[in-house]
Structure formats: structure tokens, C-alpha cells
N, CA, C and O atoms as CSV, one atom per row, in Angstrom:
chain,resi,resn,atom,element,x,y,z
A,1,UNK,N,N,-34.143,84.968,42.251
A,1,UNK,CA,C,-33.605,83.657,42.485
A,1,UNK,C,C,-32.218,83.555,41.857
A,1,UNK,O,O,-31.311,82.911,42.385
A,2,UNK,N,N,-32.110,84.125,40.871
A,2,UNK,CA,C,-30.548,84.091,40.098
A,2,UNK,C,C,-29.593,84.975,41.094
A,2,UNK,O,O,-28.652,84.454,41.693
A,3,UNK,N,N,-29.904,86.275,41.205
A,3,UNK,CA,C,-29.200,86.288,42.026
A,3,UNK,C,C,-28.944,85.789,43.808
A,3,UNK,O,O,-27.905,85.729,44.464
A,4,UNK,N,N,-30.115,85.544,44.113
A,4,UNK,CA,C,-29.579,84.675,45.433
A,4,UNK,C,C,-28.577,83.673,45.069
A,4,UNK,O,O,-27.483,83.832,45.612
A,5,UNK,N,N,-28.690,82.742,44.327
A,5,UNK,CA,C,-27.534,81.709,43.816
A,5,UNK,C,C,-26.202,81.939,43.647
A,5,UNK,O,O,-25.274,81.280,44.118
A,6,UNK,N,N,-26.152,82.903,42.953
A,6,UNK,CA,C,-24.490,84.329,42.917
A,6,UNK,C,C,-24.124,84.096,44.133
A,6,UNK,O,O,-23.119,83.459,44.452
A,7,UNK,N,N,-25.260,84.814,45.196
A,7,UNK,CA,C,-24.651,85.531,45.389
A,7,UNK,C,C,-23.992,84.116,47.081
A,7,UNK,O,O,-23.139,84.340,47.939
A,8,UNK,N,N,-24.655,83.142,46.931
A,8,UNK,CA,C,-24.023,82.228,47.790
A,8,UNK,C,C,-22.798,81.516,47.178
A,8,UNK,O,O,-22.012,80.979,47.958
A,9,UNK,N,N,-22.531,81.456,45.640
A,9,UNK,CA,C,-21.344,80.963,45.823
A,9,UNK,C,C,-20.509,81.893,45.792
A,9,UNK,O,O,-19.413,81.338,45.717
A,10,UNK,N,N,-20.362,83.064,45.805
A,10,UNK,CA,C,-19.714,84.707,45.831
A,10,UNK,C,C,-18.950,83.973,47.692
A,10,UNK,O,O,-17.762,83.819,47.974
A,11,UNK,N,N,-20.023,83.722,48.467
A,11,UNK,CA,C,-19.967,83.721,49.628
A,11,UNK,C,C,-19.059,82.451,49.973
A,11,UNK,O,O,-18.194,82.582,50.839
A,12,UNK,N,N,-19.177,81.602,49.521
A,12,UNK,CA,C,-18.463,80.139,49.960
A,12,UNK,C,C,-17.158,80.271,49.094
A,12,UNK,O,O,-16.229,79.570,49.496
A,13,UNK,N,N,-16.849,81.241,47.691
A,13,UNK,CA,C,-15.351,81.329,47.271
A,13,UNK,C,C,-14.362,81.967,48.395
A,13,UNK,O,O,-13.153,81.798,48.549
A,14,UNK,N,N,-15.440,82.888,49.246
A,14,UNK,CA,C,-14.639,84.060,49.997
A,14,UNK,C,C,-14.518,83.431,50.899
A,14,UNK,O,O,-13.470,83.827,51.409
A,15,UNK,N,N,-15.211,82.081,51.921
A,15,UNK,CA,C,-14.923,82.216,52.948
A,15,UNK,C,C,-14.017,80.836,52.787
A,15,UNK,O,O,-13.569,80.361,53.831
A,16,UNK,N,N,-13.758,80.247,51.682
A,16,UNK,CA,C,-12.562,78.191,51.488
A,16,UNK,C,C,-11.458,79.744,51.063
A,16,UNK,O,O,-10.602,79.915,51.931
A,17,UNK,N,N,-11.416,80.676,50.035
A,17,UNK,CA,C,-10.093,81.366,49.915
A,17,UNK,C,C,-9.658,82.080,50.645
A,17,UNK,O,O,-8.573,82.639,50.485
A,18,UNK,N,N,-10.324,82.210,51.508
A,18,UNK,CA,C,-9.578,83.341,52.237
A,18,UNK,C,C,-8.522,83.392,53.462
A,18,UNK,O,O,-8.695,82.745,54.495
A,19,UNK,N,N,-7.685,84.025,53.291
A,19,UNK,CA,C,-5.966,83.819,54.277
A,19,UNK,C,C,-6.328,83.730,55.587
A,19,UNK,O,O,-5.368,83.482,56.317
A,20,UNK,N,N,-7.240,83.831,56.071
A,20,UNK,CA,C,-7.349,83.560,57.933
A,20,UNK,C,C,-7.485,81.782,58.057
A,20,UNK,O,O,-7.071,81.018,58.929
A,21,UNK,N,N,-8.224,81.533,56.829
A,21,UNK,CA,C,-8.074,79.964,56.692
A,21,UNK,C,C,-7.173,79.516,56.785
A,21,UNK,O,O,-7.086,78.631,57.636
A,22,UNK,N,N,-5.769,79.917,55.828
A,22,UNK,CA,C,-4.624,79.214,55.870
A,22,UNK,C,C,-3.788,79.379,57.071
A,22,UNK,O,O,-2.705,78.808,56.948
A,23,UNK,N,N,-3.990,80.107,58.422
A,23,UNK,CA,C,-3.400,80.407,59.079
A,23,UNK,C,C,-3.420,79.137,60.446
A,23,UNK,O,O,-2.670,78.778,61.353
A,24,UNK,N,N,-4.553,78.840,59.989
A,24,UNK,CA,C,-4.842,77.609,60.652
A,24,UNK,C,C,-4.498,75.826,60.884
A,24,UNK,O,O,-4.657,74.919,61.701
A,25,UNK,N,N,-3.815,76.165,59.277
A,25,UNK,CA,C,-2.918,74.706,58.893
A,25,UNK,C,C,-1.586,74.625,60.315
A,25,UNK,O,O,-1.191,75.571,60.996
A,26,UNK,N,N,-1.245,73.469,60.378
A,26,UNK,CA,C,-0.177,73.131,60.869
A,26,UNK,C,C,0.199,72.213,60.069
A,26,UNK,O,O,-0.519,71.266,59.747
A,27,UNK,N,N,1.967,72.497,59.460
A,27,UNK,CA,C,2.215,71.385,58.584
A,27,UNK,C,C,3.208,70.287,59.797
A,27,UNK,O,O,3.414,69.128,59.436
A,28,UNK,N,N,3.567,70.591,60.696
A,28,UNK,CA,C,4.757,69.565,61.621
A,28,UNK,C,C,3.537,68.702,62.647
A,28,UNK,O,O,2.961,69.097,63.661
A,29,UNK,N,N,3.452,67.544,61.997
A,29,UNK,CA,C,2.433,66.372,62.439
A,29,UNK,C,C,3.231,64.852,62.170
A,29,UNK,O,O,2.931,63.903,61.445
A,30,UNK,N,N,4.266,65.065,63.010
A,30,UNK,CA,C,5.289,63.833,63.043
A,30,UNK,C,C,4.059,62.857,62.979
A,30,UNK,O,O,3.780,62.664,61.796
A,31,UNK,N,N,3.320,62.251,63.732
A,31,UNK,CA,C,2.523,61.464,63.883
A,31,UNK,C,C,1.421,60.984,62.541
A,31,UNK,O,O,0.838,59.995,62.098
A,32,UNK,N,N,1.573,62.103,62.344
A,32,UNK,CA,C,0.451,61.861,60.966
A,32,UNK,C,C,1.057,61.226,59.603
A,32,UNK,O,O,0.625,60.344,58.862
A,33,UNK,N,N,2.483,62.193,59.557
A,33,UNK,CA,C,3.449,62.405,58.123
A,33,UNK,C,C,3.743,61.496,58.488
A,33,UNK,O,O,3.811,61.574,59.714
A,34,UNK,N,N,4.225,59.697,57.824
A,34,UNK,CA,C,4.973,59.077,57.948
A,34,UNK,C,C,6.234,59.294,57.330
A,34,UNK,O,O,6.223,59.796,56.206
A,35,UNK,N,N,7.401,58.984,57.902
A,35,UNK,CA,C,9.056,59.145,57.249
A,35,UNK,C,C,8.978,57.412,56.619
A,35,UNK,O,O,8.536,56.409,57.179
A,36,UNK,N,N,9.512,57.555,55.439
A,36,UNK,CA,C,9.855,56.579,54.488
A,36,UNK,C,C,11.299,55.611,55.226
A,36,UNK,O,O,12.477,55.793,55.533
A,37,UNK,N,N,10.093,54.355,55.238
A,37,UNK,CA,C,11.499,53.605,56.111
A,37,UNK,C,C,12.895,53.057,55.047
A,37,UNK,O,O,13.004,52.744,53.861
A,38,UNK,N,N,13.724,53.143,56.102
A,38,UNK,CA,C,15.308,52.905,55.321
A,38,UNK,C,C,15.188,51.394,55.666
A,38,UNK,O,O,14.765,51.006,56.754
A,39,UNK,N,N,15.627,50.493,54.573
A,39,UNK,CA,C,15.798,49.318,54.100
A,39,UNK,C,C,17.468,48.508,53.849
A,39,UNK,O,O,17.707,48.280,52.663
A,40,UNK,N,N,18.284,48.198,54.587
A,40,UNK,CA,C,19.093,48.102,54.487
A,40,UNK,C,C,19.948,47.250,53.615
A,40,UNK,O,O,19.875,46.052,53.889
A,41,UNK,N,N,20.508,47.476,52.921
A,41,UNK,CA,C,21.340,46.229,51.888
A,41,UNK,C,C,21.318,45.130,52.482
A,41,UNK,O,O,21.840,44.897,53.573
A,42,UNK,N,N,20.669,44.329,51.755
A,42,UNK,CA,C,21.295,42.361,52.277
A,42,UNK,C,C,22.601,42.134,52.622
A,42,UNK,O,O,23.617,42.644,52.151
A,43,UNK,N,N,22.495,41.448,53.353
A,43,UNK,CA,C,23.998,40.913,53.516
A,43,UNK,C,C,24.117,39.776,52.880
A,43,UNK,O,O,25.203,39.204,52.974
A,44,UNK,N,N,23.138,39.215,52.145
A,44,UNK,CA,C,24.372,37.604,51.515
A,44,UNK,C,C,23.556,37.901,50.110
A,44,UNK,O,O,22.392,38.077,49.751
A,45,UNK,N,N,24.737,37.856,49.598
A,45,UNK,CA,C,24.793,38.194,47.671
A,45,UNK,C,C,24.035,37.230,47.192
A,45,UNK,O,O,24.171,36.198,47.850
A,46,UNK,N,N,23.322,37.144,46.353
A,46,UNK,CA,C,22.763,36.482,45.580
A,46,UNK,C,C,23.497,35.219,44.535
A,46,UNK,O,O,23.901,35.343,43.379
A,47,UNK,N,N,23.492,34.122,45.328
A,47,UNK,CA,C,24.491,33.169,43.905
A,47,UNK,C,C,23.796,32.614,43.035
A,47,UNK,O,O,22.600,32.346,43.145
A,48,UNK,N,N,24.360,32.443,42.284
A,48,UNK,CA,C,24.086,31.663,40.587
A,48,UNK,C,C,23.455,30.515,40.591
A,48,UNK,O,O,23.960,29.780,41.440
A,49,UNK,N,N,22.581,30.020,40.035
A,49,UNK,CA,C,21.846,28.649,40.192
A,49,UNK,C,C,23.001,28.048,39.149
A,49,UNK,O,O,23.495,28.611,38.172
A,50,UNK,N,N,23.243,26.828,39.636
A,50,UNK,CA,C,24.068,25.850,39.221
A,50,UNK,C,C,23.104,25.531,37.529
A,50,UNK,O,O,21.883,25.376,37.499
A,51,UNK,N,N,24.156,25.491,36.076
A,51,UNK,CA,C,23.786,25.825,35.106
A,51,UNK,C,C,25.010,24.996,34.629
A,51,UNK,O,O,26.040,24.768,35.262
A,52,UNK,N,N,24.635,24.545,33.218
A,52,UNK,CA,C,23.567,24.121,33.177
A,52,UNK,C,C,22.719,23.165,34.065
A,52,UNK,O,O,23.231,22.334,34.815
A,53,UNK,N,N,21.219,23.373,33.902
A,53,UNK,CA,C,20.524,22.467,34.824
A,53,UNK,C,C,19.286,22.226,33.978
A,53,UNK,O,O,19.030,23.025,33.077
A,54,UNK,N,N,18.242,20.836,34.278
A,54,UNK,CA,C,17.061,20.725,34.004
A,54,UNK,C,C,16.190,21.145,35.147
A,54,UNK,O,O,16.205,20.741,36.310
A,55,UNK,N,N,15.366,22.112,34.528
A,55,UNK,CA,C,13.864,22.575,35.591
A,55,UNK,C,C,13.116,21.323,35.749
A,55,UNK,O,O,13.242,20.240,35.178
A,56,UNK,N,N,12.174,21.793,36.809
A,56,UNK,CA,C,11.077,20.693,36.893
A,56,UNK,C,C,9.958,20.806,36.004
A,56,UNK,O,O,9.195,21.732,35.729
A,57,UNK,N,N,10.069,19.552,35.611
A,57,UNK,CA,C,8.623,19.814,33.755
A,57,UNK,C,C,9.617,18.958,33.253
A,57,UNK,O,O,9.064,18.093,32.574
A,58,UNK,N,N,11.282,18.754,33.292
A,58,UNK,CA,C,11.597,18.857,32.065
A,58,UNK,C,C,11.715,17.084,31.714
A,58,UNK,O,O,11.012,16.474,32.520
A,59,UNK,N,N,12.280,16.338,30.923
A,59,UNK,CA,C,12.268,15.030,30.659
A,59,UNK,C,C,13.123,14.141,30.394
A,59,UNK,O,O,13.246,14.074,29.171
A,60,UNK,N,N,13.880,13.310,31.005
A,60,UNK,CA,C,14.758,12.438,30.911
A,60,UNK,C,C,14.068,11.774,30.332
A,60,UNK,O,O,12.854,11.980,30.336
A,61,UNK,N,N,14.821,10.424,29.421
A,61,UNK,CA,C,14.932,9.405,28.511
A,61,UNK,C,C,16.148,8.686,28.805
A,61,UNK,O,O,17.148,9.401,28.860
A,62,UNK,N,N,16.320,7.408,29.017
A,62,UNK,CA,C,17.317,6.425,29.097
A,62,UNK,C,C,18.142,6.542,27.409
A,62,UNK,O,O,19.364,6.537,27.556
A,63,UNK,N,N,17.890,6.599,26.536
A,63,UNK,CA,C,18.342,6.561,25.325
A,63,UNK,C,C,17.580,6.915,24.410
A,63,UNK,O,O,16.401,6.561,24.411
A,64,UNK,N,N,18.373,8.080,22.952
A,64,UNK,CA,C,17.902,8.712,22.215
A,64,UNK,C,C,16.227,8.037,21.604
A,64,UNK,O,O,15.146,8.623,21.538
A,65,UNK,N,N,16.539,6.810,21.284
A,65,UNK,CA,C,15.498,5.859,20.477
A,65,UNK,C,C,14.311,6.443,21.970
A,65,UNK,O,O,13.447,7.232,21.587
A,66,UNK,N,N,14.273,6.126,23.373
A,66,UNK,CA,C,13.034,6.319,24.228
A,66,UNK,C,C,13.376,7.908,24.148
A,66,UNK,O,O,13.148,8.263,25.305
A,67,UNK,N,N,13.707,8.817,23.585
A,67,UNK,CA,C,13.426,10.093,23.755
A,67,UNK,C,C,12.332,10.300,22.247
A,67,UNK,O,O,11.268,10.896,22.418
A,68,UNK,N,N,12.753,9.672,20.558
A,68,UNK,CA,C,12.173,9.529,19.829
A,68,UNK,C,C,10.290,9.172,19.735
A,68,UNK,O,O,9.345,9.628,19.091
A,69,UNK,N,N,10.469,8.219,20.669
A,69,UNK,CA,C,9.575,7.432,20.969
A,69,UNK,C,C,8.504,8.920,21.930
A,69,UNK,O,O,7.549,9.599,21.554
A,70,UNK,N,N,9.067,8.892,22.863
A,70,UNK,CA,C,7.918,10.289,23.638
A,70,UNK,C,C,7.965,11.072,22.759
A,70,UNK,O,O,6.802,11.466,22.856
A,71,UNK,N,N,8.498,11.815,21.703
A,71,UNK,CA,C,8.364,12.538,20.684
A,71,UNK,C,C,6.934,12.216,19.846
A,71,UNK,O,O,6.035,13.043,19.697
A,72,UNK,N,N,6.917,10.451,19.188
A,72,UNK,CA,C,5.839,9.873,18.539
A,72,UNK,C,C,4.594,10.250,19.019
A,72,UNK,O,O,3.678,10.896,18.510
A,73,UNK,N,N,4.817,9.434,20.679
A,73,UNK,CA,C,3.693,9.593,21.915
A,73,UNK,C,C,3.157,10.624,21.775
A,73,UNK,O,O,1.971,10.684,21.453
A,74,UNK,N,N,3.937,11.736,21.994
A,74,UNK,CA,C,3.085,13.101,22.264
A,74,UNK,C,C,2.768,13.596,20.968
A,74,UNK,O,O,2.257,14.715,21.025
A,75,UNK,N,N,2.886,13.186,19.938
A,75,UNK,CA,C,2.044,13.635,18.562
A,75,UNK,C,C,0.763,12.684,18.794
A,75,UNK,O,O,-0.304,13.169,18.414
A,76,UNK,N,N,0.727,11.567,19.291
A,76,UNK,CA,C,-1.062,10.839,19.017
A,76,UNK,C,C,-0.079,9.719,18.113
A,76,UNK,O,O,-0.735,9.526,17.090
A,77,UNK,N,N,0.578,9.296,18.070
A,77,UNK,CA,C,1.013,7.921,17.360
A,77,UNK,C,C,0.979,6.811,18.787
A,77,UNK,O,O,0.892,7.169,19.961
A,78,UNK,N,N,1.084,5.272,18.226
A,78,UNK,CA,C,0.787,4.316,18.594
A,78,UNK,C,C,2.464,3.785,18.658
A,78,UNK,O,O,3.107,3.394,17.684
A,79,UNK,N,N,3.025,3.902,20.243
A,79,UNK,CA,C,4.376,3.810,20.055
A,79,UNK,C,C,4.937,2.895,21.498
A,79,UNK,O,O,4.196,3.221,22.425
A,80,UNK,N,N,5.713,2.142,21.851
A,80,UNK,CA,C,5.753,1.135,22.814
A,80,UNK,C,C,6.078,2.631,23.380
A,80,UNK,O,O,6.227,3.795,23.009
A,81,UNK,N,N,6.085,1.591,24.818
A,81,UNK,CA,C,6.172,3.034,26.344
A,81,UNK,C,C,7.398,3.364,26.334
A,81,UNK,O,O,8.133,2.387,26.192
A,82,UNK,N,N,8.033,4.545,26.445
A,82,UNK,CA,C,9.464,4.717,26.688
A,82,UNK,C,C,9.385,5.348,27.707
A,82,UNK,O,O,8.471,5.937,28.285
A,83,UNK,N,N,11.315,5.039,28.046
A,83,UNK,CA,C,11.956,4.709,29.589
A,83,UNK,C,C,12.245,6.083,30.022
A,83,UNK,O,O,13.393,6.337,30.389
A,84,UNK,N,N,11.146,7.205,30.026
A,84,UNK,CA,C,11.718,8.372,30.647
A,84,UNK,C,C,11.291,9.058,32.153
A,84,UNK,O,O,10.510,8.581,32.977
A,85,UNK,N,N,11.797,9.897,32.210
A,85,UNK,CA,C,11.430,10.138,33.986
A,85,UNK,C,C,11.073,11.749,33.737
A,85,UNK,O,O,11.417,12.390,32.744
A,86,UNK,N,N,10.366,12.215,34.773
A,86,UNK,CA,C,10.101,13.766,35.064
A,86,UNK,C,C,10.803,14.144,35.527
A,86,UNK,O,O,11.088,13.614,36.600
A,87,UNK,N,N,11.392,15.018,35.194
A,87,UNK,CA,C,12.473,16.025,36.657
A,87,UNK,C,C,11.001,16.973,37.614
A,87,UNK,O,O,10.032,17.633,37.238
A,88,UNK,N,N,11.582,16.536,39.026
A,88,UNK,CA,C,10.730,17.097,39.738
A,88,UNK,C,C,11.413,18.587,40.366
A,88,UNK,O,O,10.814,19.600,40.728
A,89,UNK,N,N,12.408,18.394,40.350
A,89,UNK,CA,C,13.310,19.553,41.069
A,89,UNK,C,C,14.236,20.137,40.591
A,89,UNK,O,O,14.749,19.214,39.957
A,90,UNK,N,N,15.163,21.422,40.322
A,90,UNK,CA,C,16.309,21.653,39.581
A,90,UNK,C,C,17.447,20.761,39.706
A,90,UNK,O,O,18.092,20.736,40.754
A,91,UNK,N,N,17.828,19.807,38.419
A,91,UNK,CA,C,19.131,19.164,38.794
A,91,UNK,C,C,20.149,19.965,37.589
A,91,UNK,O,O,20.195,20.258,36.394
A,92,UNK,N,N,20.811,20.056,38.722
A,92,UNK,CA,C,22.439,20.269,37.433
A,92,UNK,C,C,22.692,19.011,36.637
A,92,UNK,O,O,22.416,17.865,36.992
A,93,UNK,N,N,23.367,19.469,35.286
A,93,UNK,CA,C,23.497,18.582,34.360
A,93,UNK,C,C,24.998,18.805,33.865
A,93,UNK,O,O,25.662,19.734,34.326
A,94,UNK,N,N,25.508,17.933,32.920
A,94,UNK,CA,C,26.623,18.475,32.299
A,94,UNK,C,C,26.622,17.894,30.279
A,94,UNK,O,O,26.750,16.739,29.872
A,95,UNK,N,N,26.446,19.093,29.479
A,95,UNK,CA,C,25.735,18.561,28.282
A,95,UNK,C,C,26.981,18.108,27.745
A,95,UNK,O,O,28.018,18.761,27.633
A,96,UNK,N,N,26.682,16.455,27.298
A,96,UNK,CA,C,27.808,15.658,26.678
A,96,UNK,C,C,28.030,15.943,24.795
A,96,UNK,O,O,29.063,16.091,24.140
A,97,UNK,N,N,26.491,15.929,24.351
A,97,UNK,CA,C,26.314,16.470,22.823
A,97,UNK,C,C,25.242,16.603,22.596
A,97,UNK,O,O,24.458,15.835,23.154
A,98,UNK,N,N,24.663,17.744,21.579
A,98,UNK,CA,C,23.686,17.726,21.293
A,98,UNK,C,C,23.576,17.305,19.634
A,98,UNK,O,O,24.450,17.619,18.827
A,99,UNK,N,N,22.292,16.507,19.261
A,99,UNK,CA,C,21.537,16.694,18.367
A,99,UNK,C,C,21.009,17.428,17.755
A,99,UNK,O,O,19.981,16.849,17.403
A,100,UNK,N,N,21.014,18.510,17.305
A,100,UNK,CA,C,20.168,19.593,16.853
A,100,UNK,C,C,19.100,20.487,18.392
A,100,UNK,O,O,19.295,20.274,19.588
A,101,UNK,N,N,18.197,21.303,17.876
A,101,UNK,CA,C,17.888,21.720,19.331
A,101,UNK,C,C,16.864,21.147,20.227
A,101,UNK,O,O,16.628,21.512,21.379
A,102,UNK,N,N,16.087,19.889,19.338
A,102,UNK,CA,C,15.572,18.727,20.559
A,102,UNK,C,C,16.217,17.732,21.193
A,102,UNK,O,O,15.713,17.290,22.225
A,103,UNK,N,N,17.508,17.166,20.676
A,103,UNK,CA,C,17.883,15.777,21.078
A,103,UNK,C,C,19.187,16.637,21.569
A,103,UNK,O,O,19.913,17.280,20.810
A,104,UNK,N,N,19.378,16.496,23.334
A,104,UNK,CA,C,20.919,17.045,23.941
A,104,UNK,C,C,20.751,15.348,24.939
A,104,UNK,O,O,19.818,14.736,25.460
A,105,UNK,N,N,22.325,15.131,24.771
A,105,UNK,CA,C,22.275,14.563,25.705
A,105,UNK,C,C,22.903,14.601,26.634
A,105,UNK,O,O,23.914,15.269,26.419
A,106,UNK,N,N,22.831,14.040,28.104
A,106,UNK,CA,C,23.522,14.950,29.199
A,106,UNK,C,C,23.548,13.699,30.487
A,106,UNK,O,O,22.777,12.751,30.637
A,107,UNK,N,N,24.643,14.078,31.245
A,107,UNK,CA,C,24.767,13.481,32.486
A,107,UNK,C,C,24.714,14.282,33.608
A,107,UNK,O,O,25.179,15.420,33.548
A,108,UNK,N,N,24.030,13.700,35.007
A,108,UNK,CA,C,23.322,14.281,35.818
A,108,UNK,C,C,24.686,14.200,36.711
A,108,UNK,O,O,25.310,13.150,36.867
A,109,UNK,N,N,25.132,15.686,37.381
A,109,UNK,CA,C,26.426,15.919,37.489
A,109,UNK,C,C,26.531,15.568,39.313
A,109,UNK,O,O,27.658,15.535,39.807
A,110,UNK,N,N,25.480,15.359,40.082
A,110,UNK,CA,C,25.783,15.275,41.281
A,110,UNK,C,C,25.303,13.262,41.337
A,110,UNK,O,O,25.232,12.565,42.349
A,111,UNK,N,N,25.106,12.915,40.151
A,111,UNK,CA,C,25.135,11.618,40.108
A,111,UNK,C,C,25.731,10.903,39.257
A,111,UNK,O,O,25.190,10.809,38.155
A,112,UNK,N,N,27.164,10.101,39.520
A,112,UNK,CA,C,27.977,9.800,38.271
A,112,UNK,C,C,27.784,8.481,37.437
A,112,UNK,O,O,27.625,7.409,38.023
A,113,UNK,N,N,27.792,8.527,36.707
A,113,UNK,CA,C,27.193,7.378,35.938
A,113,UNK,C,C,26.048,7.443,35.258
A,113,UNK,O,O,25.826,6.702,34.300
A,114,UNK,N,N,25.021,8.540,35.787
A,114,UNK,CA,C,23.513,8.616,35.434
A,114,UNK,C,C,23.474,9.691,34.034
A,114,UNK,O,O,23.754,10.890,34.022
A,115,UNK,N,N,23.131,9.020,33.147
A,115,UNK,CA,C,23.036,10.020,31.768
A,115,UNK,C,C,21.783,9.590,31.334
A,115,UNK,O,O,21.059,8.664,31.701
A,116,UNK,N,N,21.610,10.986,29.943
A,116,UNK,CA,C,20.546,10.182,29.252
A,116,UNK,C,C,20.173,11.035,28.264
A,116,UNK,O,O,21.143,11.619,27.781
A,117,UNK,N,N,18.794,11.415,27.632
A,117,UNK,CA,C,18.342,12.018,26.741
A,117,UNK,C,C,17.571,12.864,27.331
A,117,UNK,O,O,17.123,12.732,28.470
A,118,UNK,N,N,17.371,13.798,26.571
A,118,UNK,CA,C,16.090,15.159,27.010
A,118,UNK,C,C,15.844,16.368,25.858
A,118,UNK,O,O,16.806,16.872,25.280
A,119,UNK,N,N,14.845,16.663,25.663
A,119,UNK,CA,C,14.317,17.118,24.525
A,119,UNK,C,C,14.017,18.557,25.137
A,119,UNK,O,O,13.201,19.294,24.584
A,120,UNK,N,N,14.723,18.960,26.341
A,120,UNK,CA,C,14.388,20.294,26.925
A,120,UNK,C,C,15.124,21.395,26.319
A,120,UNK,O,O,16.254,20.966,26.086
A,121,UNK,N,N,15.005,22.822,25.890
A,121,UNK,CA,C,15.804,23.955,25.440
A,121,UNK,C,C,17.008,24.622,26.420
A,121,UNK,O,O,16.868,25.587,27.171
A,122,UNK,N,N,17.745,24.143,26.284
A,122,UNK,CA,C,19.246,24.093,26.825
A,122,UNK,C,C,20.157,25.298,26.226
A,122,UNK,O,O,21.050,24.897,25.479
A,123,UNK,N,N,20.095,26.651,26.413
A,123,UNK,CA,C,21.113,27.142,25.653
A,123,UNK,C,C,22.893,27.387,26.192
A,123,UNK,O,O,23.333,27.161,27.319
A,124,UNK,N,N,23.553,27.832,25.162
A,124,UNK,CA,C,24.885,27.843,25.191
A,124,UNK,C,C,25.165,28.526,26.637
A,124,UNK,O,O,26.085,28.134,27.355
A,125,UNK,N,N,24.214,29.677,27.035
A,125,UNK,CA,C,24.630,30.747,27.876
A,125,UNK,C,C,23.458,30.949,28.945
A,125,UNK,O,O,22.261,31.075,28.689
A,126,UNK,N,N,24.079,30.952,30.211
A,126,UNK,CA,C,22.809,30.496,31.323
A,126,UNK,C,C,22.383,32.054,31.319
A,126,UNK,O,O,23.119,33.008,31.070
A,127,UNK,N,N,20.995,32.076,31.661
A,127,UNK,CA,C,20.092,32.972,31.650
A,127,UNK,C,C,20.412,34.308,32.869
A,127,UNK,O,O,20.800,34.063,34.011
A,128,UNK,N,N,20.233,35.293,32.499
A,128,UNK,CA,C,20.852,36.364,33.828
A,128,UNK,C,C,20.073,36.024,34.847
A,128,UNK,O,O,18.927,35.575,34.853
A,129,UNK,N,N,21.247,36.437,36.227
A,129,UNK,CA,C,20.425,36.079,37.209
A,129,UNK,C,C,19.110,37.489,37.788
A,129,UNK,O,O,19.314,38.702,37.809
A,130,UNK,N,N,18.401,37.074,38.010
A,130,UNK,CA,C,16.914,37.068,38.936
A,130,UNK,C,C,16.153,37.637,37.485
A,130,UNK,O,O,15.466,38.658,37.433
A,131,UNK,N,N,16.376,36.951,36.618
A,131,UNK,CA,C,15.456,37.187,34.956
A,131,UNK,C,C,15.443,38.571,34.415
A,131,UNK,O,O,14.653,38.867,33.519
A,132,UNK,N,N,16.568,39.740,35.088
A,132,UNK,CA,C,16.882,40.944,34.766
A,132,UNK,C,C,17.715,40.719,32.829
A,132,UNK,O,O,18.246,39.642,32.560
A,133,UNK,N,N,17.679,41.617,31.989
A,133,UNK,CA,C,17.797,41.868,30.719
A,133,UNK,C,C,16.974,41.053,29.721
A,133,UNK,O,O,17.099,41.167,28.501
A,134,UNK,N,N,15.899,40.004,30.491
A,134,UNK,CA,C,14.898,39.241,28.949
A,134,UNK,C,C,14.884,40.293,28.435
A,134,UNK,O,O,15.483,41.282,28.857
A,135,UNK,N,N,14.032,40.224,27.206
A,135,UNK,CA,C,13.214,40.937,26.644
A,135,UNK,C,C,12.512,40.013,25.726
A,135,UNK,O,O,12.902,38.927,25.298
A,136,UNK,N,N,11.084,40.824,25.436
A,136,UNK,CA,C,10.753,39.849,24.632
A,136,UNK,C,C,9.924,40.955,23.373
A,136,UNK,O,O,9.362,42.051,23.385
A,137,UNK,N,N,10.255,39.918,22.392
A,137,UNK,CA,C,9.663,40.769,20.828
A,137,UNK,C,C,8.703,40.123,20.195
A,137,UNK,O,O,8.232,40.582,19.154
């Protein structure tokens, strides 16, 4: 019995290795091999989102005191309602001064006259475009 067992895989090495097998491959099977499709450069460049801007999330306030006030609010204090709005959509802004890094205040640049408060993270330098060089530590 031991050797019957030999001696069949003796038999199945000789007949998957052996060169009359390989003679049988065909490697040119256009049909089979797919060719890697070519993708052509865009034609319209990628522009800059208008910056500074508030995202949607972020929070207008009519005046510093109703930006204070949603500050109270959202700790669990007992604070009259203040006059702020949601941004629903990206608006450009133009930052008039900031307070330290919660209190900026800013006017809404495609609407003149319209300013206010917002407690959103605003930095000096708009973010690269399509979120290429973050990193995070």
C-alpha cells in the first residue's frame, strides 16, 4: 500500500511537469487578456473653493453677547434664546476680527450689510485643495 501511493504521485508530478504540457498553452488571447484602459486628462482644472468660507454645521449669531449665550446653552446652563442661524450651505465670508479662537467675527461677502458672530475654526490659511498634504498626529 505505501508503495502504491509513491508510486501515483511519482505519476501525477510527471504527467502536470512535463514539457508536452507546456506546448499546449497559447499566451495571444486578445479576448481574454484585457488591455488597461487609457483615461484621459480632464479638461477643466479644478478651482479653489471660495475661502474664507463657513461649512454647513457651522453657526451664525447676530452679536457676540447671542454667540456667548449658545456657548452657555450648549454647556446645560439656563440662558435666554439667542439670535443665531445654521449655515446650511458653503457661504464665503470675509473675517472682520477675531476674538481669540472661538469668537471671529465676519461678514457674509455675497451679502452686504449681513455680519455677525461664529464660534467656527477659521484658520489664517485655506486648506489644500482636494484635502491632499493633511496629516494627522
Amino acid at each position: 500500500m505505501y508503495r502504491s501511493g509513491l508510486w501515483r504521485l511519482a505519476v501525477a508530478v510527471l504527467t502536470v511537469g512535463s514539457p508536452a504540457m507546456a506546448q499546449n498553452v497559447i499566451w495571444d488571447m486578445p479576448n481574454v487578456i484585457m488591455q488597461k484602459p487609457k483615461f484621459d486628462t480632464p479638461t477643466m482644472k479644478q478651482h479653489a473653493d471660495a475661502w474664507p468660507r463657513l461649512d454647513p454645521g457651522a453657526v451664525l449669531c447676530r452679536t457676540e453677547a447671542d454667540l456667548l449665550r449658545l456657548a452657555a446653552s450648549r454647556r446645560g446652563e439656563q440662558v435666554d434664546r439667542p439670535s443665531c442661524q445654521m449655515i446650511r450651505t458653503p457661504t464665503a465670508i470675509t473675517i472682520e476680527r477675531r476674538v481669540g479662537p472661538g469668537r471671529t467675527q465676519v461678514s457674509l461677502t455675497d451679502q452686504k450689510g449681513v455680519d455677525g458672530w461664529t464660534d467656527a475654526w477659521l484658520p489664517e490659511k485655506a486648506p489644500p485643495i482636494g484635502g491632499k498634504g493633511v496629516s494627522i498626529r
